[in-house]
RONULO-192641 format. One record per residue (C-alpha): chain; residue in three letters; x, y, z; residue number from 1. Coordinates in steps of 0.05 Angstrom, whole numbers. Each point is the difference from the previous one (the first is absolute). Layout:
R chaine residu     xx     yy     zz num
R      A    ALA      X      Y      Z NUM
...
END
This chain:
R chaine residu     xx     yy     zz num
R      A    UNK    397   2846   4098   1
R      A    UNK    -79    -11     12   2
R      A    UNK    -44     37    -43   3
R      A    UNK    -62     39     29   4
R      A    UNK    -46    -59    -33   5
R      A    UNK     42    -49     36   6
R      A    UNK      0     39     68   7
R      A    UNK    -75      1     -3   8
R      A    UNK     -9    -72    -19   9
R      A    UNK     51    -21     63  10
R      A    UNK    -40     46     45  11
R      A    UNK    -67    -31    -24  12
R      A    UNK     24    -66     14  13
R      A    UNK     26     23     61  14
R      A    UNK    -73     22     20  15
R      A    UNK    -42    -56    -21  16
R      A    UNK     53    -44     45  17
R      A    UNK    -12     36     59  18
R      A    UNK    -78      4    -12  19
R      A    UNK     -3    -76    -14  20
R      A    UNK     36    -14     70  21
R      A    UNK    -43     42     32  22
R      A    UNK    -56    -30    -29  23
R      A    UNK     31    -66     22  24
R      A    UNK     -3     22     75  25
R      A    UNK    -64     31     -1  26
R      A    UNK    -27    -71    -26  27
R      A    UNK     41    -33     47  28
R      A    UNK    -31     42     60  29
R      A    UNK    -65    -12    -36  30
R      A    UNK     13    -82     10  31
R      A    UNK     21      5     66  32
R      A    UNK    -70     -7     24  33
R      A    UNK    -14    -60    -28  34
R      A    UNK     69    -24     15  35
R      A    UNK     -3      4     70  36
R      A    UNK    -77    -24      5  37
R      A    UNK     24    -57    -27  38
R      A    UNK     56    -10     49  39
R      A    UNK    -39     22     64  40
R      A    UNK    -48    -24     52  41
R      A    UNK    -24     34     65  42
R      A    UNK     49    -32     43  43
R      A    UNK     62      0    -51  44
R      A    UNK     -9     81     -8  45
R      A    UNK     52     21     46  46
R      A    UNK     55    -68    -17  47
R      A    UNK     -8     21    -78  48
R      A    UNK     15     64     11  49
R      A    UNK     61     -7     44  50
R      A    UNK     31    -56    -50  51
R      A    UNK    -23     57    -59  52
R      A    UNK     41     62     41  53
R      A    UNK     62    -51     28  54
R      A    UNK     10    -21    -76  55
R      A    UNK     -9     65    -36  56
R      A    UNK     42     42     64  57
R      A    UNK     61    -55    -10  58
R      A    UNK     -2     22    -80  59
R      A    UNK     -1     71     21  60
R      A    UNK     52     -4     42  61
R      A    UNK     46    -41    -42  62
R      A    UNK     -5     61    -57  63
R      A    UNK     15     56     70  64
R      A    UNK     64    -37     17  65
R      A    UNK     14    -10    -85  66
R      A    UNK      5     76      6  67
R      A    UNK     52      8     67  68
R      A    UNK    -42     70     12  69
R      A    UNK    -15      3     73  70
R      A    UNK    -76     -4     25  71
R      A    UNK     -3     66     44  72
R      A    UNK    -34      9     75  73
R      A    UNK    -51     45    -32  74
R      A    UNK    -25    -55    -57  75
R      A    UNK      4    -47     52  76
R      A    UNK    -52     47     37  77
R      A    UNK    -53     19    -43  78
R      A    UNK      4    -68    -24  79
R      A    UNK    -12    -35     61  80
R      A    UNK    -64     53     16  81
R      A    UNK    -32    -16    -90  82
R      A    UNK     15    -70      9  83
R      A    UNK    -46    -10     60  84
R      A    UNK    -55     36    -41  85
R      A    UNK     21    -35    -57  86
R      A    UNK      2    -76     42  87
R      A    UNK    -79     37     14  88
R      A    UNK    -19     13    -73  89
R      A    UNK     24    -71    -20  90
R      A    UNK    -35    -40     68  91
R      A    UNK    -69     25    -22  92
R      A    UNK     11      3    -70  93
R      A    UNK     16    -77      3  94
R      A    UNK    -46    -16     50  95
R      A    UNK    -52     37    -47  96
R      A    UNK     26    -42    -59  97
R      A    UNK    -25    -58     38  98
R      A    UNK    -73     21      9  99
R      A    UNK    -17     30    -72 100
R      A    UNK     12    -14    -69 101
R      A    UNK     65     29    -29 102
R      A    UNK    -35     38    -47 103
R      A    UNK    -42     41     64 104
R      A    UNK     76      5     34 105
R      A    UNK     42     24    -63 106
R      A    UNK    -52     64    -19 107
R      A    UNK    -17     12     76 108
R      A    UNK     76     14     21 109
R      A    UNK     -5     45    -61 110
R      A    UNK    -27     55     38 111
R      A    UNK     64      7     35 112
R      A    UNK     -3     50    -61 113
R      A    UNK    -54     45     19 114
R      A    UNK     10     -7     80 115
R      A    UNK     77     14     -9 116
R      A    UNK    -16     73    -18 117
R      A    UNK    -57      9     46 118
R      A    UNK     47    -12     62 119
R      A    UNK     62     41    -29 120
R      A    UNK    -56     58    -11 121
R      A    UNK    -15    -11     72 122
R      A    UNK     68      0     36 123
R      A    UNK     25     61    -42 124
R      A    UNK    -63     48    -12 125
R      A    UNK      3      1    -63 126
R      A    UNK    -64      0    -33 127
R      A    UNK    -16    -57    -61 128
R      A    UNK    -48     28    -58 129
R      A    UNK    -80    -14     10 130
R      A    UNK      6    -53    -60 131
R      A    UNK     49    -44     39 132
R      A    UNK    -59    -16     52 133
R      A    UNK    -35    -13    -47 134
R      A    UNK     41    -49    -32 135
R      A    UNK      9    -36     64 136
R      A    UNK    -71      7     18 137
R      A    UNK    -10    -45    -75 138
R      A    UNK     52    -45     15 139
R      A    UNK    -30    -20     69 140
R      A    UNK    -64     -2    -32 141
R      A    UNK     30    -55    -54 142
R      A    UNK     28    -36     68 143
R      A    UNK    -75     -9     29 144
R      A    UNK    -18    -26    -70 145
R      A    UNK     59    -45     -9 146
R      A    UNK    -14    -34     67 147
R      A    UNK    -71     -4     -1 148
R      A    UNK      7    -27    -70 149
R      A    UNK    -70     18    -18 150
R      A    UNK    -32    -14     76 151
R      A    UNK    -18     54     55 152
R      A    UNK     52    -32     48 153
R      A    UNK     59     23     38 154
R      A    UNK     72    -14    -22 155
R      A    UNK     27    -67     26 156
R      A    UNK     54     -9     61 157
R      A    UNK     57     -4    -62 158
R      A    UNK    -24     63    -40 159
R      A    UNK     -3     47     85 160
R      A    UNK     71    -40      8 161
R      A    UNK     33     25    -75 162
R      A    UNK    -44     71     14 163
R      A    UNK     38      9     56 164
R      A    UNK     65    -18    -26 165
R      A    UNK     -8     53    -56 166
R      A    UNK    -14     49     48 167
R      A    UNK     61    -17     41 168
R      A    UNK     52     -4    -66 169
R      A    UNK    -30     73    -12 170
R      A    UNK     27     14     68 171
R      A    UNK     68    -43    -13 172
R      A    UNK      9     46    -65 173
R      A    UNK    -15     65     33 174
R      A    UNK     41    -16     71 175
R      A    UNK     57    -20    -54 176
R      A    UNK     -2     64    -35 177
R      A    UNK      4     47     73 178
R      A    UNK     57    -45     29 179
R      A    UNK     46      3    -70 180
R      A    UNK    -16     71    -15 181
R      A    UNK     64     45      0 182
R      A    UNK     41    -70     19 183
R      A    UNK     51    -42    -48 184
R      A    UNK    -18    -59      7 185
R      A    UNK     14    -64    -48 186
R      A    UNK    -69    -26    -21 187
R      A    UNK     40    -78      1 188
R      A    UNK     14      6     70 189
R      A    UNK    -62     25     16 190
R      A    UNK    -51    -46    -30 191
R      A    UNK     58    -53     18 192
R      A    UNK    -12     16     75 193
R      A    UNK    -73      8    -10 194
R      A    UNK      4    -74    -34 195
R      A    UNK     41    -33     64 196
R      A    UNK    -50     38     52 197
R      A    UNK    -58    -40    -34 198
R      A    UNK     42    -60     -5 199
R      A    UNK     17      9     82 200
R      A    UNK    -70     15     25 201
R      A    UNK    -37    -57    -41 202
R      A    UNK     56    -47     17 203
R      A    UNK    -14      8     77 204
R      A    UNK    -78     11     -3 205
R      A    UNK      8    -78    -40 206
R      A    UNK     18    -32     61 207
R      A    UNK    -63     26     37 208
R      A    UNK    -55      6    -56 209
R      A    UNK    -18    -55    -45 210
R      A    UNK     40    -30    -44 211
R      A    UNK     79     -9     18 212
R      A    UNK     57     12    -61 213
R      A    UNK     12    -67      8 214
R      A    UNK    -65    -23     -8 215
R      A    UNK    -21     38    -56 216
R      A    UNK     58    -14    -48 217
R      A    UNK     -1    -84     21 218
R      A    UNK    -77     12    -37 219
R      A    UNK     34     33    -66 220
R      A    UNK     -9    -45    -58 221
R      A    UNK     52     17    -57 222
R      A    UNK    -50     42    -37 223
R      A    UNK    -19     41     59 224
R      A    UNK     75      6      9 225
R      A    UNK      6     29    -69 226
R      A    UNK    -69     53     20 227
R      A    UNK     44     18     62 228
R      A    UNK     60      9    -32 229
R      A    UNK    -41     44    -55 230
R      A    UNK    -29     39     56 231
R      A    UNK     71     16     32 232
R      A    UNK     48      8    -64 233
R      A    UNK    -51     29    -57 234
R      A    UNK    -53     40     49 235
R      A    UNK     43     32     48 236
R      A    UNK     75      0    -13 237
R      A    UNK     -8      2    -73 238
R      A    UNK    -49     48     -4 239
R      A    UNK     44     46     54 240
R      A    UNK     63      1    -44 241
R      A    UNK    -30     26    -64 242
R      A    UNK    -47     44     37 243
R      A    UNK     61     27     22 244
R      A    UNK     36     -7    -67 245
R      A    UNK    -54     25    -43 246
R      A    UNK    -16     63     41 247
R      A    UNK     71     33    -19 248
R      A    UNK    -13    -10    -66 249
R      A    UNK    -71     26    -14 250
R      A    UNK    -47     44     41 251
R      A    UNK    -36     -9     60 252
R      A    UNK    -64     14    -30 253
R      A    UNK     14    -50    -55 254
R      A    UNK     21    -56     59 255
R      A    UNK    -64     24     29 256
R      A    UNK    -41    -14    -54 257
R      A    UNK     34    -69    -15 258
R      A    UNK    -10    -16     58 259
R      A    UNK    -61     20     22 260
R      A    UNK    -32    -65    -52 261
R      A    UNK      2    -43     57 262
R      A    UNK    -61     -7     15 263
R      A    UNK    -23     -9    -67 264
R      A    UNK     49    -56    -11 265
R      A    UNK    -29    -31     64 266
R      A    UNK    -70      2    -23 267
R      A    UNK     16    -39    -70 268
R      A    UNK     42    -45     47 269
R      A    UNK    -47    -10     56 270
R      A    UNK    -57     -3    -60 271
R      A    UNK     29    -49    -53 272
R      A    UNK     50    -44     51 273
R      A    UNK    -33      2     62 274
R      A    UNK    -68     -5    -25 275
R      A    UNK    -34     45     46 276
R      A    UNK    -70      7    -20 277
R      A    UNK    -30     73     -9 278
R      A    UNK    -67     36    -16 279
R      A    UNK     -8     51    -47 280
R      A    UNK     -8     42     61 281
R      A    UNK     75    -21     21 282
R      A    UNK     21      7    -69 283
R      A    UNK    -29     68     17 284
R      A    UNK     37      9     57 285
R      A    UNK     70    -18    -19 286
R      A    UNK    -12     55    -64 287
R      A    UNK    -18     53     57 288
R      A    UNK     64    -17     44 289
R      A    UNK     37      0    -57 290
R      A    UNK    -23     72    -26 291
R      A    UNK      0     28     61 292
R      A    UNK     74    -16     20 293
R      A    UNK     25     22    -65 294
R      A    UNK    -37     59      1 295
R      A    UNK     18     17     71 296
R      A    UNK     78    -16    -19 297
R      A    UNK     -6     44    -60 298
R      A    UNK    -31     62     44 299
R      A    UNK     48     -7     55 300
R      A    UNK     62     -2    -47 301
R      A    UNK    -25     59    -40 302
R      A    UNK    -12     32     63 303
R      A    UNK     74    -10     21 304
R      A    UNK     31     21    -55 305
R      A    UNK    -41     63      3 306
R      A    UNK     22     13     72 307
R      A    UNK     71    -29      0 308
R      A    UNK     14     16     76 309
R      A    UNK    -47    -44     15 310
R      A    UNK     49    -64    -26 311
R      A    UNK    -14    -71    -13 312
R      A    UNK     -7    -68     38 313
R      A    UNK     56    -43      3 314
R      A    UNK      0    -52    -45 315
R      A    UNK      1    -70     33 316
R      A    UNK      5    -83    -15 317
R      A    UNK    -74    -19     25 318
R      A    UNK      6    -68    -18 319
END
């Protein structure tokens, strides 16, 4: 029989294993960045990213038959309709990769954090506090600074491309949330269909833009095979399954939180691996995105959990 000092040693343990993975997926989101920077040119965008969705849909898929439970009409549905916003979020996300440093692209696709709430304010009427503006309004704010790294110019091509993305992963999360609400649906399946949509529209827009599959992978050297291989078992399936995992075992806020160190992890990454070169006005900048999103995502959760009708945003793979 366990004694209480045991019990709260195991559950301790228990804890710090499920922090440290989360940790581990947040970092590994954080070096996707650089990851794919280094694996992408303008014209291989769209081939890397079909190879990337093909290989990490076939995993997927191999773990949905492992479980003989039947993919319904409904998953197959809603998603069909996130993975063509999700196929979006990715195209200029990776396109943006390849115009900006991955520092710029890993703390600008942060604001999917700030904008996510703005638009699910917007569809439902429901009104976010005065401070949560103004934590956006600071976060944008470390944006201009960030990509003007210390000069009065406007962002680059790649920093417009990831902007955009951001904005269109805050619609992804929010269009997820409408379309699941009230439904059972198996988040496997769905982010499984989601995955093989991708994999479908980037594997037919290859043969007309840029790049073909077969092209692309007869260029792979064995240690860009390795970086792809990263990118599709550690960034996206990896970090899907104990996403998954981890959020039955702990709270949302706490996966939140985890989490939500992305984009610090790809600012050390992009800083101390990638090199990229900063001002103490981009320094200044990445400080100010960083504040601003956490205190944004620390208003609207308080804000939830004071008005519980109100709900949460599905939880999602993003990488």
């Amino acid at each position: 029989m366990e004694t209480p000092e045991h019990e709260r040693v195991t559950d301790l343990l228990n804890r710090f294993r499920v922090d440290l993975l989360l940790l581990l997926v947040a970092a590994s989101w954080g070096s996707t960045y650089l990851a794919a920077k280094e694996l992408v040119t303008p014209g291989s965008v769209v081939a890397l990213l079909a190879v990337r969705m093909l290989l990490a849909a076939g995993v997927m898929a191999v773990v949905v038959a492992g479980r003989r439970r039947r993919v319904t009409a409904a998953e197959v549905r809603v998603g069909v309709v996130l993975g063509m916003l999700l196929a979006a979020v990715f195209a200029f996300e990776t396109f943006g990769i390849a115009h900006t440093s991955a520092t710029n692209a890993g703390l600008i696709i942060s604001l999917t954090i700030v904008f996510t709430p703005l638009l699910d304010s917007a569809v439902s009427g429901r009104r976010l506090p005065g401070r949560f503006f103004l934590a956006a309004v600071i976060a944008v704010v470390g944006v201009s600074l960030l990509a003007g790294n210390g000069a009065l110019r406007p962002p680059s091509a790649g920093d417009l491309l990831v902007l955009v993305a951001a904005i269109i992963r805050a619609v992804h999360v929010t269009s997820m949330s409408k379309l699941t609400a009230g439904r059972t649906m198996d988040s496997l399946h769905l982010t499984t269909v989601q995955v093989a949509t991708c994999a479908a529209l980037f594997s037919a827009a290859s043969l007309f833009a840029g790049d073909s599959v077969p092209q692309f992978l007869a260029r792979l050297d064995p240690a860009r095979s390795v970086l792809l291989l990263y990118l599709v078992l550690v960034c996206t399936v990896f970090a899907f399954f104990v996403q998954t995992w981890a959020v039955r075992r702990t709270s949302p806020s706490r996966v939140s939180l985890l989490l939500g160190t992305e984009p610090i992890w790809a600012a050390l990454i992009g800083i101390t691996l990638a090199h990229d070169i900063l001002t103490p006005a981009g320094y200044a900048g990445i400080a100010l995105i960083l504040a601003g999103t956490a205190w944004g995502r620390s208003i609207e959760q308080r804000h939830r959990a004071a008005h519980p009708r109100i709900g949460g945003l599905t939880a999602i793979p993003r990488r």
